[in-house]
C-alpha positions in Angstrom: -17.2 46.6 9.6 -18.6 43.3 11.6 -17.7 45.6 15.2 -19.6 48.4 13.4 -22.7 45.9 13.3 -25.2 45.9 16.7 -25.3 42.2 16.4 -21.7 41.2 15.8 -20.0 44.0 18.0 -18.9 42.3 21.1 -16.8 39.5 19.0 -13.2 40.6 20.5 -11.5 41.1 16.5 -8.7 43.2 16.6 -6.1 44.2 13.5 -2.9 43.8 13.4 -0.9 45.8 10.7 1.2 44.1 8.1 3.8 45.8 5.2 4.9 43.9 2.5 7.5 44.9 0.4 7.8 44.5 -4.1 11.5 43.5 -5.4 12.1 43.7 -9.0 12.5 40.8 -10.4 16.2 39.9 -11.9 16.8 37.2 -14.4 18.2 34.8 -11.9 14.9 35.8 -9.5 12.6 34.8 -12.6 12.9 31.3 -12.5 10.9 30.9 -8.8 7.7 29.8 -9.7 6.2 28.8 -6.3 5.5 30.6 -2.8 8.8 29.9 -0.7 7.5 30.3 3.0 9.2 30.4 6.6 8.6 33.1 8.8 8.1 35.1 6.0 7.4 34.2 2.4 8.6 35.6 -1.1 6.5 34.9 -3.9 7.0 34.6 -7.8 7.4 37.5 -9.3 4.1 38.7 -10.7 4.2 42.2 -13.3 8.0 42.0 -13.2 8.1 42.2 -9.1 8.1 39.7 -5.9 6.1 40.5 -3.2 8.1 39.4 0.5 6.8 40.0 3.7 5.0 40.4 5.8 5.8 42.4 9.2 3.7 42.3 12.2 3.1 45.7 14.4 0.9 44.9 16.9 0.6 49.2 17.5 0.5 50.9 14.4 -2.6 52.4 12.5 -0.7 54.2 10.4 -0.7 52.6 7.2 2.5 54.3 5.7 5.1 52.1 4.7 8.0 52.2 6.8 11.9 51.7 6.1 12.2 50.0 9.2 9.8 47.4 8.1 11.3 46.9 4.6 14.8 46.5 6.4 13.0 43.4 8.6 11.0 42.1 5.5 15.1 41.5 3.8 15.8 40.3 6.9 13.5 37.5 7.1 14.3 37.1 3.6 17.9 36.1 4.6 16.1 33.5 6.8 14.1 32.3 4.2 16.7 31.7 1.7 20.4 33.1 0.9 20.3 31.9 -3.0 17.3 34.1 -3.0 18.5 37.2 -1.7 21.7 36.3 -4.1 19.2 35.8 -6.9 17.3 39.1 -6.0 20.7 41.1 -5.4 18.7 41.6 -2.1 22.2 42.9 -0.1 22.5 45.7 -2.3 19.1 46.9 -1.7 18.8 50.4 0.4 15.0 49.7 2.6 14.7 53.9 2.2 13.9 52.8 -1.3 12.0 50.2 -1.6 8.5 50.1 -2.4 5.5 48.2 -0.9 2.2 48.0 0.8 0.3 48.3 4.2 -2.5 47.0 5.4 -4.4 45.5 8.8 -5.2 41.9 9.2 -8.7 41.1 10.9 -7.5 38.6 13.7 -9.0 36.9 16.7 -7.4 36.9 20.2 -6.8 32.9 19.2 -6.2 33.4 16.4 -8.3 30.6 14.6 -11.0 32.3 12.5 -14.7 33.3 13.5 -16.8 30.8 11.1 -20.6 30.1 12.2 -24.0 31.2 13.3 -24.6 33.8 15.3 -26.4 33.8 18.7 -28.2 36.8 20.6 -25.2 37.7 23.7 -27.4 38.7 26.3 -30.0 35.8 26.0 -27.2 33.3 25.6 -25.6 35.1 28.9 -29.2 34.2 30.6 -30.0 31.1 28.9 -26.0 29.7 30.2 -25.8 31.4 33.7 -25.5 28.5 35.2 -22.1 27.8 33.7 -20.4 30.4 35.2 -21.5 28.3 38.9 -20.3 24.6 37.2 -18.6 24.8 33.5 -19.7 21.2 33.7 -23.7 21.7 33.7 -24.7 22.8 30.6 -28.6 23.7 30.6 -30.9 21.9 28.3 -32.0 24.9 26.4 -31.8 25.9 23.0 -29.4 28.4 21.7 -31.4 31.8 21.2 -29.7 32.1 17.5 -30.2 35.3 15.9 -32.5 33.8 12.8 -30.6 33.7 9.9 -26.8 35.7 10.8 -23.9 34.1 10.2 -20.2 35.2 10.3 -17.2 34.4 8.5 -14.0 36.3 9.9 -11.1 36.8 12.0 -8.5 34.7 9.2 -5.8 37.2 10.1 -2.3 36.0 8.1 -4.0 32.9 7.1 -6.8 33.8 4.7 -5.8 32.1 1.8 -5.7 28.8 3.2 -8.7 29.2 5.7 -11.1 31.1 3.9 -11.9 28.1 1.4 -12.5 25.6 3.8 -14.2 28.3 6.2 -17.0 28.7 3.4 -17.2 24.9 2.9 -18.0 25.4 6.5 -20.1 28.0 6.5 -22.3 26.4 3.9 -22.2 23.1 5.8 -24.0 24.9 8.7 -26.6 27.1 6.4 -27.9 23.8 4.7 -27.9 22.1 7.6 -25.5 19.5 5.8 -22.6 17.4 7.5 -19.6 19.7 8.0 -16.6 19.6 6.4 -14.1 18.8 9.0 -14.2 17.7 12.4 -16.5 18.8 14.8 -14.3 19.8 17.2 -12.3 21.7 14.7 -15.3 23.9 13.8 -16.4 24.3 17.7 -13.0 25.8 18.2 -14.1 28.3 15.3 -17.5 28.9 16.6 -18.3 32.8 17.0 -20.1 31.2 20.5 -16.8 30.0 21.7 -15.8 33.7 23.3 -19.1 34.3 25.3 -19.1 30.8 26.2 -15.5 31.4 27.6 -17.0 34.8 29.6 -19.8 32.7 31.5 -17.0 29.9 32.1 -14.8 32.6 33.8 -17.7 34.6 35.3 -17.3 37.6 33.0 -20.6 38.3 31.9 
């Protein structure tokens, strides 16, 4: 949706597709009552089922489960934890059968998420030319912000921990209040950061 909007359409978000996979719950399974994460994670079991994953396929828009991806979501449950895949009888499992869901990830090509205002790319391309000359000069002239637009994306696998703090953020810079973490922390999550890397490199 955010590439789909004129203003918002040159931030470089791509999807990555992700399956994870449901494993009934056995009485031994039951008693897990907190995320266990590694590579992977496996998580309590929630309606009678754990949900493990999750893969990454880079190429895929097919949102079809796959076998293949089940087989490597009880595979990185083995490197999670052995007593768990004893506990979930997870070696007797056939991945043909399982069950489980698909679904893209909104990421960014740094993956850090894309949390602030919004500025107008060609005037900031023309207000910052000189940059692509000497990264070091940075014109004293205001950022030609587009009044009022701000975006909150890009959280890829990490949304349940970033999102929070992102709209902590995001509110910080609406109100115009102190933000929530350190500066540099939410430069490196500006939506600016990407054209600002194009002038640098003399990619207008």
């Amino acid at each position: 949706e955010i590439k789909r909007f004129p203003y918002s359409s040159e931030l470089p978000l791509k999807r990555i597709r992700g399956q994870i996979t449901r494993l009934a719950q056995t009485t031994a399974s039951q008693t897990l009552n907190t995320v266990v994460c590694a590579e992977g994670y496996v998580a309590p079991a929630r309606l009678g089922e754990h949900t493990l994953g999750a893969s990454f396929d880079f190429n895929s828009d097919d949102l079809t489960p796959t076998a293949a991806e089940h087989a490597g979501n009880l595979q990185m449950l083995e490197e999670i934890s052995m007593d768990l895949v004893a506990r979930l009888q997870a070696d007797a499992l056939q991945p043909e059968t399982l069950e489980g869901r698909a679904a893209f990830r909104c990421t960014s090509p740094d993956y850090l998420p894309i949390v602030g205002p919004l500025a107008d790319t060609q005037a900031f391309a023309e207000a910052y030319s000189a940059l692509s000359k000497d990264a070091r000069k940075t014109p004293d002239i205001p950022c030609p912000w587009l009044d009022g637009l701000y975006v909150n994306s890009g959280h890829g696998s990490r949304g349940l921990i970033t999102a929070p703090l992102s709209g902590e953020l995001l509110a910080a810079w609406l109100d115009n209040e102190p933000l929530p973490l350190p500066r540099a922390v939410a430069e490196a999550c500006h939506p600016n950061r990407f054209a600002l890397r194009r002038l640098i490199r003399g990619k207008t």
